[in-house]
SELUMVO-627975 format. One record per residue (C-alpha): x, y, z. Coordinates in steps of 0.02 Angstrom, whole numbers, plus 50000, padded with zeros to 5 digits. Example, Ala and Ser with C-alpha at 12.3 -4.5 7.8 and 13.67 -1.06 7.14 Angstrom:
<nodes>
NODE, 50615, 49775, 50390
NODE, 50684, 49947, 50357
</nodes>
This chain:
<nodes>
NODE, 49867, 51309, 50256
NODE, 49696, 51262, 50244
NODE, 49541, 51248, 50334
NODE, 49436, 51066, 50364
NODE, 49246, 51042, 50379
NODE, 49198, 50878, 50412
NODE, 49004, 50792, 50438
NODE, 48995, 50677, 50566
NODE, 48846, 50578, 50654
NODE, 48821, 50579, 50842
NODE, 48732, 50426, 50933
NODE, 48564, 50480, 50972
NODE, 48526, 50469, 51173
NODE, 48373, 50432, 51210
NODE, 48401, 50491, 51401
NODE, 48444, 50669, 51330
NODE, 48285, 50690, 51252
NODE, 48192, 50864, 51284
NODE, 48046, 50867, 51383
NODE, 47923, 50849, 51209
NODE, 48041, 50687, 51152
NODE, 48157, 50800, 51031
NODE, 48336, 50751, 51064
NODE, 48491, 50814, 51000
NODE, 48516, 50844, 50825
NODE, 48598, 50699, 50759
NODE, 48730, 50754, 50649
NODE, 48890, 50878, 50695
NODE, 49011, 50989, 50565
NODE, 49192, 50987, 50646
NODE, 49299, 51136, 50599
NODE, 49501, 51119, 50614
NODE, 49612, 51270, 50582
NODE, 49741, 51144, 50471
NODE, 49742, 50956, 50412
NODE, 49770, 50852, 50546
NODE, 49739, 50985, 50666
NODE, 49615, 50967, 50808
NODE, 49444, 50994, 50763
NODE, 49306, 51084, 50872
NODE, 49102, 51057, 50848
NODE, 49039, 51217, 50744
NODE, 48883, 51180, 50684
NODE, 48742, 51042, 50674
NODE, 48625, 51017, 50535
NODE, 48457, 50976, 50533
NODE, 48312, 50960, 50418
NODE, 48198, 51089, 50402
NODE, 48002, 50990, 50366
NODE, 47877, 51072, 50262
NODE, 47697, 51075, 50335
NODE, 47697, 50912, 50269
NODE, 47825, 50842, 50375
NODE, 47951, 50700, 50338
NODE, 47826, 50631, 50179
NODE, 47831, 50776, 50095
NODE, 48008, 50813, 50122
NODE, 48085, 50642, 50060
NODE, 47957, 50672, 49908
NODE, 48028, 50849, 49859
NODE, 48203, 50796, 49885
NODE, 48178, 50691, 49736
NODE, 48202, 50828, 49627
NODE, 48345, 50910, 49731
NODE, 48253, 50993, 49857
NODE, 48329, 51018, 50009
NODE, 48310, 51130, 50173
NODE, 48383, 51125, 50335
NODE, 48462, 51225, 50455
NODE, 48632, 51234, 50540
NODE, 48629, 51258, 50726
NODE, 48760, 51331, 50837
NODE, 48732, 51192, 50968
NODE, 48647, 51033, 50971
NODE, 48492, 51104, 51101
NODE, 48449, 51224, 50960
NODE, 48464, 51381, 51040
NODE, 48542, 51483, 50886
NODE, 48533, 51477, 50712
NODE, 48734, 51505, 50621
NODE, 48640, 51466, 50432
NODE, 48484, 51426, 50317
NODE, 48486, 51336, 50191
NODE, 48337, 51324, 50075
NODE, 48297, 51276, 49898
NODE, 48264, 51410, 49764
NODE, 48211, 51317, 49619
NODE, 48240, 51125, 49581
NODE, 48201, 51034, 49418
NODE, 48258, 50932, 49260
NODE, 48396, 50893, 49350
NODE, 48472, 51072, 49397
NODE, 48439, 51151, 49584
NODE, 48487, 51323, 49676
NODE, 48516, 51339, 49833
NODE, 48537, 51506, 49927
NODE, 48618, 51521, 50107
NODE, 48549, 51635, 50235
NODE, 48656, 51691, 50384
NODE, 48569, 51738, 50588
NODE, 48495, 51895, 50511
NODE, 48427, 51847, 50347
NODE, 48585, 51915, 50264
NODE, 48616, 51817, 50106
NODE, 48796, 51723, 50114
NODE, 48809, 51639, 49941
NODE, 48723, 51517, 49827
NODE, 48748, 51350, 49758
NODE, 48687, 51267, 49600
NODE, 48689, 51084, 49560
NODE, 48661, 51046, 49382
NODE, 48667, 50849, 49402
NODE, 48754, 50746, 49260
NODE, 48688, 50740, 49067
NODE, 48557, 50864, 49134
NODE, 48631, 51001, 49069
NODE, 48798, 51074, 49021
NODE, 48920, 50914, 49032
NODE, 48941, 50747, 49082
NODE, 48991, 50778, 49263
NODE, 48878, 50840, 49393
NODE, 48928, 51018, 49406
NODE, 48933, 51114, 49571
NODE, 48939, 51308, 49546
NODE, 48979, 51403, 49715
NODE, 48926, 51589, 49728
NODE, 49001, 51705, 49906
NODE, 48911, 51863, 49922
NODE, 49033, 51999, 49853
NODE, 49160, 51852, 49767
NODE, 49171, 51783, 49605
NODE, 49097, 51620, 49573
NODE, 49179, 51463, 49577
NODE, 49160, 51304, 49470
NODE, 49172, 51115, 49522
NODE, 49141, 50973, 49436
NODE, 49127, 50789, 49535
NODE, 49251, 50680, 49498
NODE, 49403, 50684, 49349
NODE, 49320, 50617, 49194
NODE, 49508, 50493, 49190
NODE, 49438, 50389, 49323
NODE, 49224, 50417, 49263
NODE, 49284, 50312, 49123
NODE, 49364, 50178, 49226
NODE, 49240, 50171, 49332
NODE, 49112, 50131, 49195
NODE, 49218, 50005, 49106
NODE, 49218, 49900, 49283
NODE, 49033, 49930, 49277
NODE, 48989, 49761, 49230
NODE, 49100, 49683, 49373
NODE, 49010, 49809, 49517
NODE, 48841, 49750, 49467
NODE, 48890, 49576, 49502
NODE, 48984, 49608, 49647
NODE, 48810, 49733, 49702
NODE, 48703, 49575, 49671
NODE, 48818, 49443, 49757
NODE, 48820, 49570, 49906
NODE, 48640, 49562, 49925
NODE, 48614, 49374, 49911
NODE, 48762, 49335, 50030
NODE, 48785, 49500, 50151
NODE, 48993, 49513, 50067
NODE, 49072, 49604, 49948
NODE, 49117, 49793, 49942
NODE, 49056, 49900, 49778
NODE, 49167, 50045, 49698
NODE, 49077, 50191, 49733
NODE, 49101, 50324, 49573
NODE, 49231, 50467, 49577
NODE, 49172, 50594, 49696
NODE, 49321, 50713, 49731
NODE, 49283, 50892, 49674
NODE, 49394, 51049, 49645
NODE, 49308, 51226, 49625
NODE, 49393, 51337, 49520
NODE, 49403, 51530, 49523
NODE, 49509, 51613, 49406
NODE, 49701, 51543, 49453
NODE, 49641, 51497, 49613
NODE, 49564, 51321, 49677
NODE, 49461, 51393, 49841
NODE, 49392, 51233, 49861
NODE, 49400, 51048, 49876
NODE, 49309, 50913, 49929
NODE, 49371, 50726, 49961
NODE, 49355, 50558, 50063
NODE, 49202, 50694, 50134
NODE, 49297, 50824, 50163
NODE, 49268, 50994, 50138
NODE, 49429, 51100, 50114
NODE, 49462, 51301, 50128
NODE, 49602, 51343, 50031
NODE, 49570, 51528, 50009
NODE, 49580, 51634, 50166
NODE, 49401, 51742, 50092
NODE, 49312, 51562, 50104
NODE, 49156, 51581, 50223
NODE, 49157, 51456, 50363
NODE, 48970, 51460, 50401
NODE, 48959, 51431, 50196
NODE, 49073, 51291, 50184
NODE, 48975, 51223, 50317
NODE, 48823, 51228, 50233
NODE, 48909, 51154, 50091
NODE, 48984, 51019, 50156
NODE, 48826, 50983, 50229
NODE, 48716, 50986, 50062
NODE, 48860, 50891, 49978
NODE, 48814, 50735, 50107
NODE, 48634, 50749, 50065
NODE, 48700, 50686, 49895
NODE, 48794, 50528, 49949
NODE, 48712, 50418, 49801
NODE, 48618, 50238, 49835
NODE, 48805, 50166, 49890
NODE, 48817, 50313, 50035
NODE, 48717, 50368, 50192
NODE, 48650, 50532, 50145
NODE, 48607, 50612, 50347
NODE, 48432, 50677, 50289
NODE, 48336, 50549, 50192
NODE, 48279, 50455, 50355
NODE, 48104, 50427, 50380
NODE, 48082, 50465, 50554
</nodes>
């Protein structure tokens, strides 16, 4: 059976604030054993601001930088992960995952559509001492339905911002890695599933987590807020 990792947001409460005005971190990973199992709070990420702060973070995240840490509770006593940017550029980022220590746990790549080696955004997923595995977002079946409704979502887009109604399609997002015969990992409906029993939990956190930072203009991406 396989494993679930799920993002999910947390109302902020003001009350709980720390003593400097820092409250929780506003965003929980849920871990469950099988589907429809129940899931337990494993990690919560949070941005990690240049010396810059927010400004200069929401400006290098343009070009697919991101940084942020996942916590092991929502006080930030302990670090589980770290996830910063390697390189980013011309569409194509890496992404390298730190465990407590500093110990590397795996990379990630993004090469983002027509950028460079197809028409899909391509998701390459690295584990220290495994093979890599290969994703792509979305089946390219349903890429060209969505385009050939195209026309009807920009109305629909335009009508929803004159009148508040309406719902737009949001493109195929569903992604299977590959690794040899096996299929390691998937994500859907925004969640992150562990089909191999060598899959990382700390790493699919960090994935699922960087996966959310790339919701697209239709979704709520958890670290593009400006405050």
């Amino acid at each position: 059976m396989s494993a679930v990792l799920t993002l999910e947001y947390v109302p902020r409460d003001e009350k709980g604030s720390e003593p400097d005005g820092i409250g929780p971190v506003g965003q929980v990973i849920r871990y469950a054993d099988t589907p429809g199992a129940t899931a337990r709070d494993v990690a919560y990420p949070e941005r990690e601001l240049p010396p810059d702060g927010i400004p200069g973070y929401l400006a290098a995240r343009k070009d697919g930088t991101r940084s942020f840490v996942l916590w092991a509770d929502p006080q930030r006593r302990a670090r589980l992960a770290t996830v910063t940017t390697v390189s980013a550029g011309d569409g194509v980022a890496t992404y390298q995952v730190l465990g407590v220590q500093g110990e590397p746990l795996g990379t990630f790549v993004r090469e983002k559509a027509l950028s460079g080696r197809g028409l899909r955004t391509r998701w390459t997923v690295t584990q220290t001492g495994c093979p890599e595995s290969v994703g792509f977002k979305g089946r390219i079946f349903w890429w060209y339905v969505w385009w050939l409704l195209f026309p009807v979502q920009t109305a629909i887009a335009v009508g929803s911002l004159l009148n508040g109604g309406g719902d737009v399609a949001r493109g195929p997002r569903r992604i299977f890695w590959r690794c040899g015969s096996e299929t390691p990992l998937e994500f859907q409906d925004d969640r992150l599933s562990l089909h191999a029993q060598w899959c990382d939990w700390r790493l699919g956190a960090a994935l699922v987590a960087l996966l959310r930072t790339f919701d697209g203009w239709l979704g709520s991406a958890w670290d593009d807020r400006r405050s």
